[in-house]
C-alpha positions as CSV (number, residue, x, y, z in Angstrom):
1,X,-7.5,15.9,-3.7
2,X,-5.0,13.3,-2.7
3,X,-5.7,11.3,-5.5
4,X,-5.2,13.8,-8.0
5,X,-1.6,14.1,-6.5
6,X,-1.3,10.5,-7.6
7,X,-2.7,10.6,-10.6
8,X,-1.5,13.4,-11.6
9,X,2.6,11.7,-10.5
10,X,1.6,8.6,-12.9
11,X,0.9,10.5,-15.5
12,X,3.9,13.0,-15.3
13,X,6.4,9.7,-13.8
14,X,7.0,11.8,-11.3
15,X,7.2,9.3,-8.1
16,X,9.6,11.1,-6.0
17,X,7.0,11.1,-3.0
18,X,9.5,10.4,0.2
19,X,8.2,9.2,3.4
20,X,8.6,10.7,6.4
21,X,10.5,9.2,9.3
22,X,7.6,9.3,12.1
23,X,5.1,7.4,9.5
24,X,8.0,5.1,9.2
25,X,8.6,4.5,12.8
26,X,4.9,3.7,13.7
27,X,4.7,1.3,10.8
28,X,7.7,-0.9,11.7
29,X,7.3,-0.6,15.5
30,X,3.7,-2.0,15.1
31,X,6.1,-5.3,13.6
32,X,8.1,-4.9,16.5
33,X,5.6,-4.6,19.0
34,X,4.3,-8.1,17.5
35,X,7.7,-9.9,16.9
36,X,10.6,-8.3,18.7
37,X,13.9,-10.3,16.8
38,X,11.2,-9.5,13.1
39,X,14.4,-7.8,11.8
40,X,17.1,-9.8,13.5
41,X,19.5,-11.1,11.3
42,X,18.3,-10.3,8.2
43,X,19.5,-8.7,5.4
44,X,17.4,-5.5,4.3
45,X,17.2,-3.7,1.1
46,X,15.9,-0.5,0.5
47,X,15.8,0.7,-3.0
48,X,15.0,4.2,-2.5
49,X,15.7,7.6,-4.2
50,X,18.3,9.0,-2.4
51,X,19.5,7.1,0.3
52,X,21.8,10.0,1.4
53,X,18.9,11.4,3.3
54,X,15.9,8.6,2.8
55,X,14.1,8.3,6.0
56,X,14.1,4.8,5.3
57,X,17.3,4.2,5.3
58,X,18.2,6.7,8.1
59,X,15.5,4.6,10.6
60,X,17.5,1.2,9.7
61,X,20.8,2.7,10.4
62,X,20.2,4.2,13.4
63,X,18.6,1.2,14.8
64,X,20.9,-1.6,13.1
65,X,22.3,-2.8,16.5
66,X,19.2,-2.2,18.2
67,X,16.9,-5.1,15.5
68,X,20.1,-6.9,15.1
69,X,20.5,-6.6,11.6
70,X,22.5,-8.6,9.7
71,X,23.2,-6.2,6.4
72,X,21.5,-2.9,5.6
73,X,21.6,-2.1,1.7
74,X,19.8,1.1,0.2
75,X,20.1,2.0,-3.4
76,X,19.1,5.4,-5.2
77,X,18.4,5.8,-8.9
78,X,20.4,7.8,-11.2
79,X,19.2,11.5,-11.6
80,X,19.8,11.4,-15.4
81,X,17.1,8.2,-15.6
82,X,14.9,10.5,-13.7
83,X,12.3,13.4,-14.5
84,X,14.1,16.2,-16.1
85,X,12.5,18.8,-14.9
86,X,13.4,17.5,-11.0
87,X,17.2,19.3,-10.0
88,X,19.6,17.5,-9.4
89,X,23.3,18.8,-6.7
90,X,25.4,16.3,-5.8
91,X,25.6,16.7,-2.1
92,X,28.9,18.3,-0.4
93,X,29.2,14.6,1.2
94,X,29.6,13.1,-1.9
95,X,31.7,15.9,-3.3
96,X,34.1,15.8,-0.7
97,X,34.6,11.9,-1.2
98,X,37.7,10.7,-3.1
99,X,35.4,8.4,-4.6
100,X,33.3,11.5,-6.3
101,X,33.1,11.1,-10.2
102,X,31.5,14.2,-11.8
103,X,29.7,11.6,-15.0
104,X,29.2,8.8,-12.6
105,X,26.9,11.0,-10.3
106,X,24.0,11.5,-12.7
107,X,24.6,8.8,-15.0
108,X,25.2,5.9,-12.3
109,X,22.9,5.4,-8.9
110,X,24.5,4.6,-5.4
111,X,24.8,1.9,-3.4
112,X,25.4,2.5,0.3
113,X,26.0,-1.1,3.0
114,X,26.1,-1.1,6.3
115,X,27.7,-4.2,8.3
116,X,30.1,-2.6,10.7
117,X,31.2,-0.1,12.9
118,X,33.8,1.5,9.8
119,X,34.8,4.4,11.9
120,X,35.7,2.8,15.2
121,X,33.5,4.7,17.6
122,X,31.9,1.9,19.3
123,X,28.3,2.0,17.6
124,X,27.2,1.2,14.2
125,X,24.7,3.8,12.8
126,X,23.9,6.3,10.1
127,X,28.0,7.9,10.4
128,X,29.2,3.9,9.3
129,X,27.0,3.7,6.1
130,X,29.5,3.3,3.2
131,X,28.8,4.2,-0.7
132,X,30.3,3.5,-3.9
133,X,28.8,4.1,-7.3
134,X,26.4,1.2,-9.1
135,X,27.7,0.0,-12.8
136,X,24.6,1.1,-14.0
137,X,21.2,3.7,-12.9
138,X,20.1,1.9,-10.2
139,X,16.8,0.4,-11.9
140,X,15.0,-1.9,-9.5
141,X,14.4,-4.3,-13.1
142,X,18.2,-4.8,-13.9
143,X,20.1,-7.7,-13.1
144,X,22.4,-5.4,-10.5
145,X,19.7,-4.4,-8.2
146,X,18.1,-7.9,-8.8
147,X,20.9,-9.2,-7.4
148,X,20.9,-7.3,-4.7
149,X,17.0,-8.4,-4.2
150,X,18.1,-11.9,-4.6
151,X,20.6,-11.3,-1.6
152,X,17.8,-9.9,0.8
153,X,15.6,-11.4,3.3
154,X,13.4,-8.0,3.2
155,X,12.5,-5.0,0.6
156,X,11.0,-2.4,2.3
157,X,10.6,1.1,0.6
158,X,7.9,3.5,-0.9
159,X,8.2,2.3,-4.6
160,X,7.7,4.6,-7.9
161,X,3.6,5.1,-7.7
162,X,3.7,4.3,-11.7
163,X,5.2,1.2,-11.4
164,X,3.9,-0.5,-8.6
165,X,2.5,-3.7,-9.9
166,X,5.9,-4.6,-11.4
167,X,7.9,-3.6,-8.4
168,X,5.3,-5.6,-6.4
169,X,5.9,-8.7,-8.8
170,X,9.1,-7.9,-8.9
171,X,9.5,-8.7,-4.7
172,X,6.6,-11.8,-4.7
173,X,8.7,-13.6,-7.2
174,X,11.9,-13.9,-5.2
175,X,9.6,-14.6,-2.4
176,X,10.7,-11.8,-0.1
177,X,9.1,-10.3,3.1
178,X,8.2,-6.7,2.4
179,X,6.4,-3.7,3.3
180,X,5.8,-0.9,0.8
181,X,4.0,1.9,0.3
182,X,1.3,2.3,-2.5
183,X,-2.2,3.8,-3.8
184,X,-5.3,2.0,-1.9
185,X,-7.2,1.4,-5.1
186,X,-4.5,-0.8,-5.8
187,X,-6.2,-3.7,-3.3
188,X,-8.3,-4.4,-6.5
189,X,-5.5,-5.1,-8.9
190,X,-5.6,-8.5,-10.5
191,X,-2.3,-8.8,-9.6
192,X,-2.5,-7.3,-6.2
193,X,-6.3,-9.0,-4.9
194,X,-5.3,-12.5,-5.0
195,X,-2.3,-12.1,-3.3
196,X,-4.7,-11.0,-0.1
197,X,-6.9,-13.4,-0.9
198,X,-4.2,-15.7,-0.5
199,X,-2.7,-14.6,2.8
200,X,0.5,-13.9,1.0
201,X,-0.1,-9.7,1.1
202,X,-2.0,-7.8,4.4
203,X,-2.4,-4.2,4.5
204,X,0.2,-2.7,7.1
205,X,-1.2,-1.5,10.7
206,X,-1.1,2.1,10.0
207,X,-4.8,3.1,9.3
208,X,-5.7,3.8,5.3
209,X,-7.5,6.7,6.6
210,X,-4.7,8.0,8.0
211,X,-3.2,10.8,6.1
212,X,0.4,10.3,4.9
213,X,2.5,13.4,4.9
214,X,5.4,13.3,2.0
215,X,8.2,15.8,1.1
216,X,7.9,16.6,-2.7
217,X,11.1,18.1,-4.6
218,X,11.5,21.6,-5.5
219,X,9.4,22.8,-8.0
220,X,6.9,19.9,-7.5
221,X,3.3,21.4,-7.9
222,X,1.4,21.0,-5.0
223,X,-2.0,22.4,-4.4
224,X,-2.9,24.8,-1.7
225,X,-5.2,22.7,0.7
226,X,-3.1,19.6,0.5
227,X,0.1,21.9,1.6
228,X,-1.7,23.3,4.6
229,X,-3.0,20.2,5.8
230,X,0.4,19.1,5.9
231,X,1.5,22.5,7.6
232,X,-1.6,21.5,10.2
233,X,0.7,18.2,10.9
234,X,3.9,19.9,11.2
235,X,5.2,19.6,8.1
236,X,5.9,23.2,6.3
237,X,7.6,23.9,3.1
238,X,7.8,21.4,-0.1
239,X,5.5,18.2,1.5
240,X,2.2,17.4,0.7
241,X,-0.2,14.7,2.4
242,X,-1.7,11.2,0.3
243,X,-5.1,10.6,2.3
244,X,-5.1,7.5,-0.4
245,X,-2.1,5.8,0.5
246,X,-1.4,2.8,2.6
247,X,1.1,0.3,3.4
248,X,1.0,-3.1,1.7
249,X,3.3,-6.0,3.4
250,X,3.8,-9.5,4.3
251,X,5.0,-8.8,7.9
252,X,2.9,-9.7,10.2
253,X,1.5,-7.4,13.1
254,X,-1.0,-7.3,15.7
255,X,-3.9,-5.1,14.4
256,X,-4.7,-7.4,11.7
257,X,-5.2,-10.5,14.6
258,X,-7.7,-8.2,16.4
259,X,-11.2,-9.6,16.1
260,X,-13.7,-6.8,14.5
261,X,-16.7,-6.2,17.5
262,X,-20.1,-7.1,15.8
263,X,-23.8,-6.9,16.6
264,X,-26.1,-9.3,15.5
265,X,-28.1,-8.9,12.0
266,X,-30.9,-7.7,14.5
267,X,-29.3,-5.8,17.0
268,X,-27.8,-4.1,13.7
269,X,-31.1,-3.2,12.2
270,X,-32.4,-1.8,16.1
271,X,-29.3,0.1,17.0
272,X,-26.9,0.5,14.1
273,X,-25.7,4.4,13.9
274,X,-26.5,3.9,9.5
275,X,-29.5,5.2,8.9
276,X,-29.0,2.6,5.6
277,X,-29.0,0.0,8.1
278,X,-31.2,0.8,10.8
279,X,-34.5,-0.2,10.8
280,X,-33.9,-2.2,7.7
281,X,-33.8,-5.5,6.9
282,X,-30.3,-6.4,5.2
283,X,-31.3,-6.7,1.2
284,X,-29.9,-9.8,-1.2
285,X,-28.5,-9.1,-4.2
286,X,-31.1,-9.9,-7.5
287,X,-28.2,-11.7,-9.2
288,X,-25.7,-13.7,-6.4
289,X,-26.3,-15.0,-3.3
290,X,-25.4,-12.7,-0.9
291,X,-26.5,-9.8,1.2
292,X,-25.4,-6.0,0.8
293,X,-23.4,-4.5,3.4
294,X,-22.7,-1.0,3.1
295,X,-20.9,-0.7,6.1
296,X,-18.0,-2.4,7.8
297,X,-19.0,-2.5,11.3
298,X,-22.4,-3.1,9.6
299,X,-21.4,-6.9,9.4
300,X,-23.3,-8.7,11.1
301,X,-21.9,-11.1,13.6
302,X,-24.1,-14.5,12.9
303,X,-24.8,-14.6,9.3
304,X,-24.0,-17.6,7.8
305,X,-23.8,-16.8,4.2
306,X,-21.9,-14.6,1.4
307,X,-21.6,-10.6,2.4
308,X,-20.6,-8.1,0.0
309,X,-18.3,-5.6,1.9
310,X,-17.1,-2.1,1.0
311,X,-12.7,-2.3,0.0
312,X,-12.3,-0.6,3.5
313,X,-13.3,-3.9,5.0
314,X,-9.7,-4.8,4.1
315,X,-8.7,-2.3,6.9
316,X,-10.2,-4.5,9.6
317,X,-9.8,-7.8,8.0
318,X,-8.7,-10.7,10.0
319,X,-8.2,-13.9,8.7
320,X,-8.7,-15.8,11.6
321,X,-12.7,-14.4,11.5
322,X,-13.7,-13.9,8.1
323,X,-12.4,-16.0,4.1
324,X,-12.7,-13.5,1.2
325,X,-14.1,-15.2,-1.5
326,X,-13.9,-12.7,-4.6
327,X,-13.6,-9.3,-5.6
328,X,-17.3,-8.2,-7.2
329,X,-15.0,-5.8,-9.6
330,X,-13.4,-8.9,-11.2
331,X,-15.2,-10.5,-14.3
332,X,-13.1,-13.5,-13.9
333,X,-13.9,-13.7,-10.4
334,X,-17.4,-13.2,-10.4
335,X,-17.7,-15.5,-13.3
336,X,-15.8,-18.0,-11.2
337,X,-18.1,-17.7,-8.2
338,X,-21.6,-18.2,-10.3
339,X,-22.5,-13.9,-10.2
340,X,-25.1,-14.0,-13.1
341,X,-25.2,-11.9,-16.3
342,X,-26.7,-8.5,-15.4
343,X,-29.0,-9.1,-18.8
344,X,-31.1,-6.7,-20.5
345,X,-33.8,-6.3,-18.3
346,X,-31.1,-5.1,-15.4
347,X,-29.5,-3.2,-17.2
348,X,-32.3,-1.1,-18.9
349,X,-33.6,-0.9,-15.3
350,X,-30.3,0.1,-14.0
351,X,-29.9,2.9,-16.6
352,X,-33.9,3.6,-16.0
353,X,-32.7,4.8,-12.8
354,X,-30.4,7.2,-13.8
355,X,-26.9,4.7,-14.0
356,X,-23.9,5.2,-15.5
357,X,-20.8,2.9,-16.8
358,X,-20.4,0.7,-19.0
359,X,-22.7,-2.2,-17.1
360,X,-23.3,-4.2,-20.2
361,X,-26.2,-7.3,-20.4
362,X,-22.5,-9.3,-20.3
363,X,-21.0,-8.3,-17.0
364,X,-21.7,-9.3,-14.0
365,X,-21.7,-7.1,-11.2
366,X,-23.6,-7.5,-7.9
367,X,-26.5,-5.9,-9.0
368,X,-29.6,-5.3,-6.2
369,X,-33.0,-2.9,-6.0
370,X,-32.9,-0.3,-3.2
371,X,-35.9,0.8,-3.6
372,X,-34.6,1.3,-7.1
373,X,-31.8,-0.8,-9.3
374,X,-28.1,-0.2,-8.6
375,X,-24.5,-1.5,-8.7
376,X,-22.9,-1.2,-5.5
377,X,-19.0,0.6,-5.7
378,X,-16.5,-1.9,-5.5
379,X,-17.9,-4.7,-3.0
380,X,-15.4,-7.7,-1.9
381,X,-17.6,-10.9,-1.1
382,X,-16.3,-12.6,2.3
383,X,-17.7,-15.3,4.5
384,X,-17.5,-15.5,8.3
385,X,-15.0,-18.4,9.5
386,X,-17.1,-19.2,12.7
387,X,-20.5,-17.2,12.6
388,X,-21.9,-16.4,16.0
């Protein structure tokens, strides 16, 4: 499962997942395609594993004159800081380099700028990137590469999966555009939630269904199906794919400006292709004010009150049709927003009917009988801005 690959990289802190150009290229053109000059003139950091063959920083460099970029700075992280059982060859680029230092080259990470056209051919691309050893291992947290941070107008990367709520602080603090990859579970983080709520964080325009294909290093253990489905997309040897990943970013792009199509509450319940939905009425929950929508394209186009709405609503979500109110996941929240106490008598009738979890008298989760008691999985409550 693709999740298991995650899990199974926090738990070993082994993050070296690297993107691959095309998935790259479809992401930032969708920015593009929305604002033309998005990149122009700014200053773009990439803190990334190895930026002598990162995708990310090979897409930047070989379109710097094309955006108009002002700087292009990628970092890479000292292989003695990382994993030991990941190998670790200095490349014959770096070997052949004057600069070459045999200690410096697993204690110390890189740090490759571009800004001009350094060999003179007329272009300024990938052959003009120019390196030099960091003082220390390249460590997103220290002062160096929070300097660098501090320098750019963007941060865009596929950060270390185990530490993606501080690299994620890390960026909203200095207040920098991004776009990085992470785990879609992580739309429910307290630290990650209100920052959608907010406007301030949107996920990216490539689908979160889509899968993501990733190379892996050698010796990274990879199961069978997840290896051929990235072989079924072209990718053969040590990738595998993420079908729970998805970009997070403060970009803006088209797709998430496009108005979701809706029926009617009515039409819903004649026509709607849920058999949950059709030829139903819409059920409230027993403990908040709102109705149950199991479904995304489920939501019905003229109802005036609170909706509870799968995560993968997010997907969809436009901010100039619906306001998100609060995450049903979130104690604070839902205490916030007036959910009730599920109380003994739900949760003996919950667990009557076969529930599990901890859903003590004291929480309070949207909580509803269909025919029989349950607790929907992780519902976000939204209104509609301008009901039909």
């Amino acid at each position: 499962m693709a999740n298991e690959n995650l899990g199974a990289a926090k738990r070993a802190k082994n993050d070296e997942f690297y993107t691959q150009y095309a998935d790259i290229e479809k992401e930032m053109n969708a920015y593009l395609e929305y604002n033309p000059d998005v990149f122009r003139d700014k200053v773009i950091l990439l803190p990334c594993d190895d930026p002598e063959w990162s995708n990310f920083t090979k897409y930047f460099a070989q379109n710097f004159e094309t955006f108009g970029l002002k700087k292009l700075i990628s970092t890479s992280y000292a292989p003695n800081s990382k994993p030991k059982e990941i190998p670790y060859q200095p490349s014959l680029f770096e070997m052949e380099d004057e600069k070459f230092d045999e200690i410096k080259t697993v204690s110390n990470g890189k740090i490759f700028t571009l800004t001009r056209d350094a060999n003179n051919n007329g272009a300024i691309n990938f052959e003009d990137l120019e390196w030099e050893y960091l003082d220390g291992d390249g460590d997103f947290r220290s002062d160096e590469i929070t300097e660098l941070r501090d320098q750019a107008d963007m941060i865009i990367t596929n950060p270390p999966f185990s530490l993606f709520r501080e690299f994620l602080a890390w960026i909203v603090t200095a207040g920098k555009q991004f776009s990085i990859i992470g785990n879609m579970n992580a739309i429910t983080y307290k630290e990650v939630f209100p920052l959608i709520k907010d406007n301030r964080l949107w996920l990216g325009a490539t689908a979160t269904m889509t899968d993501l294909v990733f190379g892996v290093p050698e010796g990274y253990e990879v199961k069978d199906s997840d290896r051929d489905k990235a072989a079924k997309l072209g990718y053969v040897g040590n990738f595998t794919r993420l079908g729970n990943a998805c970009w997070f970013t403060s970009i803006e792009h088209g797709k998430r400006h496009q108005p979701l199509p809706l029926m009617t509450m009515n039409d819903n319940i004649k026509f709607s292709k849920h058999k949950e939905v059709r030829g139903s009425a819409y059920q409230k929950y027993d403990n908040y004010d709102a109705i149950e929508v199991p479904f995304t394209d489920a939501i019905p186009s003229d109802y005036k009150g609170a909706m509870g709405v799968p995560i993968s609503f997010l997907d969809k979500y436009n901010p100039d049709q619906f306001e998100i109110l609060f995450n049903a996941d979130d104690m604070e929240q839902t205490r916030e927003f007036g959910v009730e106490p599920l109380g003994e008598k739900r949760v003996a009738d919950y667990y009557a009917a076969g529930g599990t979890g901890g859903n003590s008298k004291g929480h309070r989760k949207l909580f509803l009988y269909n025919p029989r008691p349950w607790v929907p999985f992780k519902r976000i409550v939204i209104l509609h801005t301008r009901p039909q």
